[in-house]
C-alpha positions in Angstrom: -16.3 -10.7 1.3 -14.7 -13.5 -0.4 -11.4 -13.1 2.1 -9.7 -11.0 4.6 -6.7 -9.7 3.2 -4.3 -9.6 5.8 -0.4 -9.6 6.5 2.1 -7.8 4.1 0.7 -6.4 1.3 3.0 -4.5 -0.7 1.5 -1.8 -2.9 2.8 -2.4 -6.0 4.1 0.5 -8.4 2.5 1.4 -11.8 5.1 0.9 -14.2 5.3 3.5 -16.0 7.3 4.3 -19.3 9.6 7.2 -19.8 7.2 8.8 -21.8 4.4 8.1 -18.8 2.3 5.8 -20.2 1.8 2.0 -18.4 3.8 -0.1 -20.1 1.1 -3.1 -19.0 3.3 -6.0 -19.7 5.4 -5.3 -16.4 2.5 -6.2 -14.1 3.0 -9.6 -14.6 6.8 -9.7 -13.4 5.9 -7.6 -10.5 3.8 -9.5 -9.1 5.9 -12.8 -9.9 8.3 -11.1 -7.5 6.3 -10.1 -4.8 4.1 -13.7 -4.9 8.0 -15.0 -5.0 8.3 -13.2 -1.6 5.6 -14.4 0.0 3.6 -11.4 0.2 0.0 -11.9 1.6 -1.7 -9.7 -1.3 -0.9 -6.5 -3.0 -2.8 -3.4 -3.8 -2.6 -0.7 -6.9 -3.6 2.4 -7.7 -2.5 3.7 -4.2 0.2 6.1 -3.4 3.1 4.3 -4.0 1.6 3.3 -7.3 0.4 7.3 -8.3 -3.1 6.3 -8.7 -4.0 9.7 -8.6 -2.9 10.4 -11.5 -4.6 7.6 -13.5 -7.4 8.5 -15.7 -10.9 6.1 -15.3 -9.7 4.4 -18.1 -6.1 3.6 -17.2 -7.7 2.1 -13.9 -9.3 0.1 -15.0 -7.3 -2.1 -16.9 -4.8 -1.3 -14.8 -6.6 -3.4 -12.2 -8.1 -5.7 -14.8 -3.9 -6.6 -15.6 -3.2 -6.8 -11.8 -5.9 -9.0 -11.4 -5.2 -11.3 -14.1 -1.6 -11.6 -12.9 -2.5 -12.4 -9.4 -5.1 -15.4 -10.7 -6.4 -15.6 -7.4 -3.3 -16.6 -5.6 -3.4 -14.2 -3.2 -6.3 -10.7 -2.6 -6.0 -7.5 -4.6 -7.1 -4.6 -3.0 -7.5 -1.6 -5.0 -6.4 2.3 -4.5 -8.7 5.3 -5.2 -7.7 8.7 -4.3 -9.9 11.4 -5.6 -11.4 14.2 -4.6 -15.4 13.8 -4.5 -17.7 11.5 -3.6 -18.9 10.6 -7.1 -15.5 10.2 -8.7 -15.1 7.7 -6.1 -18.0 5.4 -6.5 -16.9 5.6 -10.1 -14.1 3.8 -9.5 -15.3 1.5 -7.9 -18.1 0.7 -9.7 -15.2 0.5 -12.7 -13.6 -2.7 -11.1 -16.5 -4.3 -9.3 -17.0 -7.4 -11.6 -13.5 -8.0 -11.0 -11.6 -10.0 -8.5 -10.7 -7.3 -6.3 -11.1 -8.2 -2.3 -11.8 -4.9 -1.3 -11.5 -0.7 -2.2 -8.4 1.4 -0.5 -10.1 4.8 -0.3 -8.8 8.0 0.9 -10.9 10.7 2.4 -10.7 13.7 -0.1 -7.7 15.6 0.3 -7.9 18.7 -2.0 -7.8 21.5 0.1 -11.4 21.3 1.6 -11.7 18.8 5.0 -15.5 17.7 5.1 -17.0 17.9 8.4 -17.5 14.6 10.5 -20.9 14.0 9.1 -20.0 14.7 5.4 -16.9 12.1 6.0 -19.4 9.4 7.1 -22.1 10.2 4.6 -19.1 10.2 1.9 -17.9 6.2 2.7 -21.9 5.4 3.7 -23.0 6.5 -0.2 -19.7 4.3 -1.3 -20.4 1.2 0.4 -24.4 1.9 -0.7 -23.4 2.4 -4.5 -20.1 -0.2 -4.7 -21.6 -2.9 -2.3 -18.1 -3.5 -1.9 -15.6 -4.1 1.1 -13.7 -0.2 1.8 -10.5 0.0 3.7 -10.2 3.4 5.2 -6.7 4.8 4.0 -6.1 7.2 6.4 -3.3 9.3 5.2 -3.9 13.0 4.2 -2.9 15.2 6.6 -5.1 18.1 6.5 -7.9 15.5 6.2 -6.5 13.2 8.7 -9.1 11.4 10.1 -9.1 10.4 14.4 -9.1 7.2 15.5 -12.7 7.7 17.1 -13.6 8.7 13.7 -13.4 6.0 12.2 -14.6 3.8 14.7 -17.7 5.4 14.0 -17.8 5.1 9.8 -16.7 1.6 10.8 -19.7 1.0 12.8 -22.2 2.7 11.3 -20.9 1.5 7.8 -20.5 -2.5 8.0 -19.0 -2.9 4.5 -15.9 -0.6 5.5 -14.1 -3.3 7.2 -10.7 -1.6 8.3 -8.6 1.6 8.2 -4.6 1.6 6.9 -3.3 3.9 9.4 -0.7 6.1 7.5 1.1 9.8 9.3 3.7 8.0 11.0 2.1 8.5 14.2 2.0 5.2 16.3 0.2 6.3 19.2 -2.9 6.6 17.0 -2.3 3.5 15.6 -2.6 1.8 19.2 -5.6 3.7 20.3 -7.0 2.8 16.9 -6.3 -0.9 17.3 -8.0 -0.5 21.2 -10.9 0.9 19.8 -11.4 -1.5 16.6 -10.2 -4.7 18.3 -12.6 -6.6 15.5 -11.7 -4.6 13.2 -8.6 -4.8 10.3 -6.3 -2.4 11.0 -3.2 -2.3 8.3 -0.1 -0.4 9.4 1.4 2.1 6.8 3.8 3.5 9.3 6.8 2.4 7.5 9.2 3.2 10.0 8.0 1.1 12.7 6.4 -2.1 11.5 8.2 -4.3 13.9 6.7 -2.3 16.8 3.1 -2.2 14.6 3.0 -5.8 14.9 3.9 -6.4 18.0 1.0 -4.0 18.9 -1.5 -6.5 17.0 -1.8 -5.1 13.3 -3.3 -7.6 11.0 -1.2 -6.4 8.2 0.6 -3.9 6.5 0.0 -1.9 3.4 3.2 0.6 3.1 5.9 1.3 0.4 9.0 -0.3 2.5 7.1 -3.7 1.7 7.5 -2.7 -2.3 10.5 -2.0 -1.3 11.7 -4.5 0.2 9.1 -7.5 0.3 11.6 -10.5 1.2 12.8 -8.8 4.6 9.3 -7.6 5.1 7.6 -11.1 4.9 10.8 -12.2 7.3 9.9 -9.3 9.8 6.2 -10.6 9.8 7.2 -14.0 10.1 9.4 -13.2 12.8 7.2 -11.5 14.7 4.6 -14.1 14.4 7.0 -16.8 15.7 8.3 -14.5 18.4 11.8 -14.0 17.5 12.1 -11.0 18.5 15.9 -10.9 18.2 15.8 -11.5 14.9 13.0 -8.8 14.1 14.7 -6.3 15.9 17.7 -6.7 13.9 15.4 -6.3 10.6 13.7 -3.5 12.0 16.7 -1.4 12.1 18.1 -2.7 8.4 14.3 -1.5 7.3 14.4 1.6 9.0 18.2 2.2 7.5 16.4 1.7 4.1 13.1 3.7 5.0 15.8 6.9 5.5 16.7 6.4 2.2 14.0 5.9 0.7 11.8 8.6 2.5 11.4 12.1 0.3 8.5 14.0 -1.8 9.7 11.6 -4.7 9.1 8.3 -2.7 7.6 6.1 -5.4 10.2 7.2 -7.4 12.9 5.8 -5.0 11.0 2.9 -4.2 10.9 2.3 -8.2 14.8 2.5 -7.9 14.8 0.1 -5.3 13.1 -2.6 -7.0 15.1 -1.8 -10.2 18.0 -2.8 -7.9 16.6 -6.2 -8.0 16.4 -7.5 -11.2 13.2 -5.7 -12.1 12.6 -3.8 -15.1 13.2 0.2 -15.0 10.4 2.1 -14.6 9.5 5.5 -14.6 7.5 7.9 -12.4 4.7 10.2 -14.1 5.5 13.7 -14.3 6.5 16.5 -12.6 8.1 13.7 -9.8 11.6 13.2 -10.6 13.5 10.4 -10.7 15.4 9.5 -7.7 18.8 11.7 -7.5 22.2 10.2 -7.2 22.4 10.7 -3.7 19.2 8.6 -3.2 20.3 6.0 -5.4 23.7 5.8 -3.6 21.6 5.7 -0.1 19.2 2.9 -1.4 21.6 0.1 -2.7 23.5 1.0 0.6 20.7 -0.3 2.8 19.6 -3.3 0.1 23.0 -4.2 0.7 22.7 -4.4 4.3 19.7 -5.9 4.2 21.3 -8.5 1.9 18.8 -7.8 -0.9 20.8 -7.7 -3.8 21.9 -11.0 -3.7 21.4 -14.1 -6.5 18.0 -14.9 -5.2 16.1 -11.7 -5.3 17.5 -11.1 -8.8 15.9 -14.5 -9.7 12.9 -14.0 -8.4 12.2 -10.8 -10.7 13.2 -13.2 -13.3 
């Protein structure tokens, strides 16, 4: 593995047109923004970015366009959520000559939980056909995966390296992070990443941070140089946000969000709606408070 992606890494959205196709030009500002931040890498095609409804052919130069953006500044990890085993090591076979620094794979979440066995064979025949690193995104409830779970696919399958421990559930998170001390365990519970790092997380991988990635690099920064104070006081402006944000249209709102600051509009893909005028109204409240909307965030999104 060419590097360990941690600290904030924002999953970036898929800008997407009115009429739902990627408008492929916006990449580049995007990630202009977040680098701008300070973000410590970024990753498409997940759930923030609806990378499950991209065809194989939209992935790939979706993540061909992120890639070439990022120019190796900083590790792109890349998003598949799909519903078998092949589809899977399709797409990752799609970007493996690329500059990705490793897969973000859910287990499969249509309706049908494979057994414990299946779910290890599943990320073993990934890692055997990809022969790249896999990050565990652990996310689907019905399909939710324990923490003793995936110590095992993490032990008995070397090449996937960590787990981004979604479900809002912190206690898991802990016993996760006890049981995979070596391990890279990325927080995705958005409410509580102050807490998350101050538990040990080696990084995050959530929507807040596409959000919001100037206050999110200043709440890991923060927490690194134990001003706890000071992330305190960001953990609550987050959370403040995160309430706003938080709804079955969430990458729409997070779209909104970023639109706030200087970037261009962009649309989710149908059936998700747009965020409502109440969300909107709830969003540039908490920007506001977290001071977001000033002259320097605009500029960076310039």
């Amino acid at each position: 593995m060419k590097t360990r992606p941690t600290g904030v890494i924002p999953p970036i959205t898929t800008p997407f047109g009115r009429d739902g196709e990627i408008d492929f030009k916006l990449v580049a500002p995007q990630m202009e923004w977040m680098i701008g931040a300070g973000v410590h890498g970024v990753a498409a095609g997940g759930s923030t970015g609806e990378g499950h409804t991209l065809d194989h052919e939209e992935y790939r130069e979706l993540m061909a366009a992120t890639v070439e953006a990022a120019r190796g500044r900083i590790p792109v990890i890349a998003g598949i959520i799909v519903d078998s085993t092949r589809d899977a090591i399709r797409r990752g076979k799609l970007v493996r000559d690329m500059n990705i620094a490793a897969l973000q794979v859910t287990p499969v979440h249509y309706l049908f939980k494979p057994d414990d066995e299946a779910m290890v064979a599943h990320f073993r025949s990934m890692a055997d056909e990809t022969g790249m690193p896999i990050i565990i995104y652990n996310v689907v409830p019905w399909s939710y995966l324990s923490p003793s779970l995936l110590t095992r696919i993490m032990n008995e399958v070397p090449l996937v390296i960590g787990v981004k421990q979604s479900a809002g559930d912190l206690k898991l998170f802990a016993d996760l992070m006890m049981m995979a001390p070596d391990r890279l365990i990325y927080s995705a519970v958005d409410a509580l990443m102050y807490p998350s790092y101050v538990l040990g997380a080696h990084g995050s991988i959530a929507a807040i941070l596409t959000a919001a990635p100037h206050a999110s690099v200043e709440l890991w920064d923060a927490v690194k140089a134990g001003n706890h104070a000071h992330a305190l006081d960001l953990h609550k402006k987050l959370l403040t946000l995160w309430n706003a944000l938080i709804a079955d249209n969430l990458p729409a709102c997070t779209r909104h969000a970023q639109a706030l600051q200087g970037l261009a509009k962009t649309y989710p893909r149908a059936p998700m709606p747009e965020a409502s005028i109440a969300q909107q109204a709830a969003i540039r409240g908490a920007l506001e408070r977290l001071g977001a909307l000033g002259d320097r965030h605009v500029e960076a999104a310039e």
